[in-house]
Structures are given as C-alpha cells and as structure tokens.
DOFI-906939 format. One record per atom (N, C-alpha, C): residue number from 1; atom name; x negated, y, z negated; residue in one letter. Coordinates in Angstrom, 3 decimals, m for minus. Atoms other than C-alpha are relative to their C-alpha. Example, Ala and Ser with C-alpha at 12.3 -4.5 7.8 and 13.67 -1.06 7.14 Angstrom:
// residues 2
num:atome:X:Y:Z:residu
1:N:m0.890:m1.190:0.000:a
1:CA:m12.300:m4.500:m7.800:a
1:C:m0.900:1.200:0.000:a
2:N:0.820:m1.190:0.060:s
2:CA:m13.670:m1.060:m7.140:s
2:C:0.770:1.090:m0.730:s
END
This chain:
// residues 87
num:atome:X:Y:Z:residu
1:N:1.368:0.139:0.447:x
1:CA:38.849:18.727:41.305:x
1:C:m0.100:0.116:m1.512:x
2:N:m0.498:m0.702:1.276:x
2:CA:39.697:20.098:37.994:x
2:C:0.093:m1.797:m0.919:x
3:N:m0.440:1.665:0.579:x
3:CA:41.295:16.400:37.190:x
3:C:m1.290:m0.695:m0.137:x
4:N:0.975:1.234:m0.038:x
4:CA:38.392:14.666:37.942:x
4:C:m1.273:0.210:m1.239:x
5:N:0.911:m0.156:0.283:x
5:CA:36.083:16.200:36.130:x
5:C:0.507:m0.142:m1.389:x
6:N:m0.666:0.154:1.200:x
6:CA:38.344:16.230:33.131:x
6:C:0.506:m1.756:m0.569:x
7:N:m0.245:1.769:m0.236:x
7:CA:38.903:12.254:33.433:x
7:C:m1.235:0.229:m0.253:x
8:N:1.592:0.320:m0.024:x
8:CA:34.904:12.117:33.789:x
8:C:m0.069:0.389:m1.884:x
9:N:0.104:m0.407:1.121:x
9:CA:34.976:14.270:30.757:x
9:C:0.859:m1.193:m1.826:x
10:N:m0.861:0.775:1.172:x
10:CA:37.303:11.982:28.264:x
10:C:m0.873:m1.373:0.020:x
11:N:0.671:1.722:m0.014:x
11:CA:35.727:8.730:29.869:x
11:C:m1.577:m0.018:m0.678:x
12:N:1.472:m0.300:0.931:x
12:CA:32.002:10.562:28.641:x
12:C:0.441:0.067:m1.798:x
13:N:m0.357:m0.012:1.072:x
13:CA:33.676:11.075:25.291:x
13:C:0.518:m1.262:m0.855:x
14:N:0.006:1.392:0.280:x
14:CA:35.020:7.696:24.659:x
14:C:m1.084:m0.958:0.202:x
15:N:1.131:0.599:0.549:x
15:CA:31.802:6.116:25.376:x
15:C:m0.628:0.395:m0.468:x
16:N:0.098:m0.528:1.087:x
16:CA:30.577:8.179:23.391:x
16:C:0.135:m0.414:m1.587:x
17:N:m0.164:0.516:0.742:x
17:CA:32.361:7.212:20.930:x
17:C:m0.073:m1.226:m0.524:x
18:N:0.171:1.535:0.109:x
18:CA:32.091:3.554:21.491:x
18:C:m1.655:0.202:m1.121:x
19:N:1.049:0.493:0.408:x
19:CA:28.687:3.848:21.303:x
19:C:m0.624:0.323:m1.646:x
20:N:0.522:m0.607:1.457:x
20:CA:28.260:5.931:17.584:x
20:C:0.991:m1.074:m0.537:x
21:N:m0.301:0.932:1.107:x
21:CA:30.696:3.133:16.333:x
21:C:m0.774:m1.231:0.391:x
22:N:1.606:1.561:m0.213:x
22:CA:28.382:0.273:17.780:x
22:C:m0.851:0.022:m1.034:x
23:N:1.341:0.118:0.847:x
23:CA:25.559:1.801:15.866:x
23:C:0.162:0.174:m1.083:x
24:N:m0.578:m0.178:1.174:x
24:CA:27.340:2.419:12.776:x
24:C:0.357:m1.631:m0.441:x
25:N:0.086:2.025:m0.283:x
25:CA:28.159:m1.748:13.012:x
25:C:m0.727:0.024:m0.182:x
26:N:0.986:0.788:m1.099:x
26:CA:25.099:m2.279:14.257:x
26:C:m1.326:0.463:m2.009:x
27:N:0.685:m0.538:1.042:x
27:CA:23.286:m0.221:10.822:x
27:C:0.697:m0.750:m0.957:x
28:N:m0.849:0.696:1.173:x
28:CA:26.049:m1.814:8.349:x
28:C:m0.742:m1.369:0.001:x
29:N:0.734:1.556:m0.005:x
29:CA:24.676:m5.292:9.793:x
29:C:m1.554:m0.304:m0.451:x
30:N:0.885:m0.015:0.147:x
30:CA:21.402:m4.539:9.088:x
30:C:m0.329:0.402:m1.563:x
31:N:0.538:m0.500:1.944:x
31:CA:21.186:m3.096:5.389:x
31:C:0.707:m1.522:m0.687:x
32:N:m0.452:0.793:0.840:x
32:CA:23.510:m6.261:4.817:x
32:C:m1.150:m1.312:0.029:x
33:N:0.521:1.363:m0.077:x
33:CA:21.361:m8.593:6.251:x
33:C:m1.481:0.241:m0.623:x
34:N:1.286:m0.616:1.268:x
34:CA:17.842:m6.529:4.397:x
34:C:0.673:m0.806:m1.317:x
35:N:m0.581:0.936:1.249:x
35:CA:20.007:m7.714:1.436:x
35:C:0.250:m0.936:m0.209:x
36:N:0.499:1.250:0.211:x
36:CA:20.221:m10.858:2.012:x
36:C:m1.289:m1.088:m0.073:x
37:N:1.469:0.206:m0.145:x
37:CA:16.757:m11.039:2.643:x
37:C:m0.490:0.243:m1.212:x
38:N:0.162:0.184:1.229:x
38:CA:16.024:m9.981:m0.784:x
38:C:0.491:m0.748:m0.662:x
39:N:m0.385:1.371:0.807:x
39:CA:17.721:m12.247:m2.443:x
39:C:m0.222:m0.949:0.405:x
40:N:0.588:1.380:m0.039:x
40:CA:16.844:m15.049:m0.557:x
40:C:m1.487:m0.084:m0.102:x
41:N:1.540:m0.176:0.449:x
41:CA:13.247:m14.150:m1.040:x
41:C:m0.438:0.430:m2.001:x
42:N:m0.192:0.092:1.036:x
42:CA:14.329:m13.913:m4.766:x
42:C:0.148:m1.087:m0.568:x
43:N:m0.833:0.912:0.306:x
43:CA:16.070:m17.026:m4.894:x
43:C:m1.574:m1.162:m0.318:x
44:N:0.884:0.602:m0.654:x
44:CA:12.797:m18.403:m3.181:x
44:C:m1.344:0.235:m1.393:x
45:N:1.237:m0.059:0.807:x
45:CA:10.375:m17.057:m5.725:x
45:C:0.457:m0.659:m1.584:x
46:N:m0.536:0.753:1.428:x
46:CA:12.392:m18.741:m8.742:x
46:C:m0.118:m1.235:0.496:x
47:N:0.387:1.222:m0.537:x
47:CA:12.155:m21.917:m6.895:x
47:C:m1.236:m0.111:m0.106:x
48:N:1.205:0.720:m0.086:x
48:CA:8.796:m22.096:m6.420:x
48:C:m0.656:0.525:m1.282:x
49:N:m0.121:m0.020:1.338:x
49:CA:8.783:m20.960:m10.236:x
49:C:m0.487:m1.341:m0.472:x
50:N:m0.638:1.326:0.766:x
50:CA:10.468:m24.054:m11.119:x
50:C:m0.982:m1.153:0.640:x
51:N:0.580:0.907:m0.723:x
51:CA:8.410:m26.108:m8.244:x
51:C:m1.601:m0.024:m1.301:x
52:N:1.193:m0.083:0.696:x
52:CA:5.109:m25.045:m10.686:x
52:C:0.034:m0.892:m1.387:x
53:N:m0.646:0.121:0.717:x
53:CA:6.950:m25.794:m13.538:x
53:C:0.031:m1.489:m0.343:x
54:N:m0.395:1.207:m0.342:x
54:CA:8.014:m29.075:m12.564:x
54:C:m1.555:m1.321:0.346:x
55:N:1.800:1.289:m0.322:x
55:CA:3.896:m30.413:m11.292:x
55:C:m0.686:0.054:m1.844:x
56:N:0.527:0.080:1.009:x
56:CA:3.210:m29.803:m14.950:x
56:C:0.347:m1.323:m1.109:x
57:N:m0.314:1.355:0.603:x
57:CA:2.737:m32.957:m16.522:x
57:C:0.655:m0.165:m1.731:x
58:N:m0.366:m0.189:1.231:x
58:CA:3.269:m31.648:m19.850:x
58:C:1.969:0.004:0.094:x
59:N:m1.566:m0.596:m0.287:x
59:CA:6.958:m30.449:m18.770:x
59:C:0.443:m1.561:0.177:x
60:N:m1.369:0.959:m0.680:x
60:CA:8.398:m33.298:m16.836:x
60:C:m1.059:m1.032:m1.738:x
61:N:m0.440:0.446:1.468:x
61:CA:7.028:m35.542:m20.560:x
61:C:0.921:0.234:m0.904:x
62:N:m1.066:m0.407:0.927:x
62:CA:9.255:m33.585:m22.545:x
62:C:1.033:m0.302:0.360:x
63:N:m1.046:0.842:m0.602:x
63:CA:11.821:m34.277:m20.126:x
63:C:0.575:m1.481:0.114:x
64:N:m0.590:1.728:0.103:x
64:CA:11.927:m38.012:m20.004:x
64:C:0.338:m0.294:m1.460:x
65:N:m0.434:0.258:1.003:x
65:CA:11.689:m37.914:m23.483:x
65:C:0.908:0.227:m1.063:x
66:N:m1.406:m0.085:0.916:x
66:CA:14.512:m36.067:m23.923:x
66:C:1.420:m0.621:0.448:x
67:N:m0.960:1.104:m0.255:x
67:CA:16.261:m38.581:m22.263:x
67:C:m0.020:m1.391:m0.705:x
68:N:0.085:1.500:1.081:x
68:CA:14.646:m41.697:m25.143:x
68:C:m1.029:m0.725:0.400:x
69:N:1.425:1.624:m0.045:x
69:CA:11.320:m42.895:m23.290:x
69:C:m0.464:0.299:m0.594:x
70:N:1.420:m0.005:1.580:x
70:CA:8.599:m43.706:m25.550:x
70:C:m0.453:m0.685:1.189:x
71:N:1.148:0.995:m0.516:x
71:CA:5.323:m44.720:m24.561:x
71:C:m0.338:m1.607:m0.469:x
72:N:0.342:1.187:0.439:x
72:CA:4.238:m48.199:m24.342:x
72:C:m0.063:m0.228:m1.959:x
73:N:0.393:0.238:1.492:x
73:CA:2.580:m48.197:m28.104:x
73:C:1.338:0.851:m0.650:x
74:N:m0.506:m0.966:0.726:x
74:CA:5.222:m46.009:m29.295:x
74:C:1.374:m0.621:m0.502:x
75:N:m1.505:0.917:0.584:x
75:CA:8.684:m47.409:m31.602:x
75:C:0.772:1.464:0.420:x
76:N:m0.839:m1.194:m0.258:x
76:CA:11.676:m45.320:m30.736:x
76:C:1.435:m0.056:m1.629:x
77:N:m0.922:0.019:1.085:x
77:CA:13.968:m44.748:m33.936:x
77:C:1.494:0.917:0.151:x
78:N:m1.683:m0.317:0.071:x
78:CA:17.820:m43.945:m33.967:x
78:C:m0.181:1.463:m0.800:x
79:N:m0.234:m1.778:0.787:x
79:CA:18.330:m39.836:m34.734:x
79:C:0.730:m0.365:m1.443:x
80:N:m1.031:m0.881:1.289:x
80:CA:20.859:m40.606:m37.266:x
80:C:m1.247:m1.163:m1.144:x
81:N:0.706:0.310:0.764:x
81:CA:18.167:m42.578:m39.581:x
81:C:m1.377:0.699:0.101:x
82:N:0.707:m1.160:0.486:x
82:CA:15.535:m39.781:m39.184:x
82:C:0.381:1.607:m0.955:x
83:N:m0.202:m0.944:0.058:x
83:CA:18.049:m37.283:m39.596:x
83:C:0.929:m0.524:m1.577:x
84:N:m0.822:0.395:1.227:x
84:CA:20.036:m39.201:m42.834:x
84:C:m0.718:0.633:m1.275:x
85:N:0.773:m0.926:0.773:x
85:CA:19.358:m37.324:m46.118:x
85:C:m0.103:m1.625:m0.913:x
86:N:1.023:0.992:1.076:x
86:CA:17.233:m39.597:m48.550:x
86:C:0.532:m0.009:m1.641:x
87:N:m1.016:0.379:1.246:x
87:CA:18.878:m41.178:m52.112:x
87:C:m1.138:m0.247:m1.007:x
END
C-alpha cells in the first residue's frame, strides 16, 4: 500500500511540475506577444503619420519637384547654370 501511494505521490509531483512549467511558457508567450503588440501599434501610428503626410498636397509638390516637374507655365533650368558663379 505504501508503494502505491508513493507512485500516486511522484505522479502528483510531476504534474505538478508539468503544469508550473506550462505556465511559465505560457506567461513568457504572453509578455512577448504584449511586445509585439506595442510595436506593431507603434509601427502603425508612424504609418498613418506618413499616410497624413502624404494627402497633403503641399508635400507630395515638393516631391515631384524634386524629381524636375515644373508646372505647365513654368521653364525648368539646368542646376549647374543657376548654380555657376557669375564673370
């Protein structure tokens, strides 16, 4: 009788143990995945930054034009004859 109860006893102790390393997992997975949750709710608020950013008509102008469009009425002149020093 002795045996059995001592078997019962080890087999209560090993799940036991199972189970405090489950939840020790089970907590690790969770602060990691809180942390990824901040940052992707970080990531998310610089995006829709840039999304604001981007409807501003003023912005995306500067942009094309720092790629060389000109407006209709407008002449476009070569940098190195604005930027040439004068004789």
């Amino acid at each position: 009788m002795h045996l059995v109860f001592a078997l019962g006893s080890l087999h209560l102790l090993l799940l036991l143990g199972l189970e405090v390393q489950r939840s020790v997992h089970i907590q690790r997975e969770i602060a990691a995945t809180k942390l990824r949750v901040a940052q992707l709710e970080q990531q998310n608020q610089k995006l829709l930054e840039e999304l604001q950013t981007a409807a501003d008509p003023r912005y995306r102008e500067g942009l094309v034009r720092q790629l060389g469009y000109v407006h209709k009425d407008e002449r476009l002149y070569p940098r190195a004859l604005l930027e040439a020093p004068s004789r």
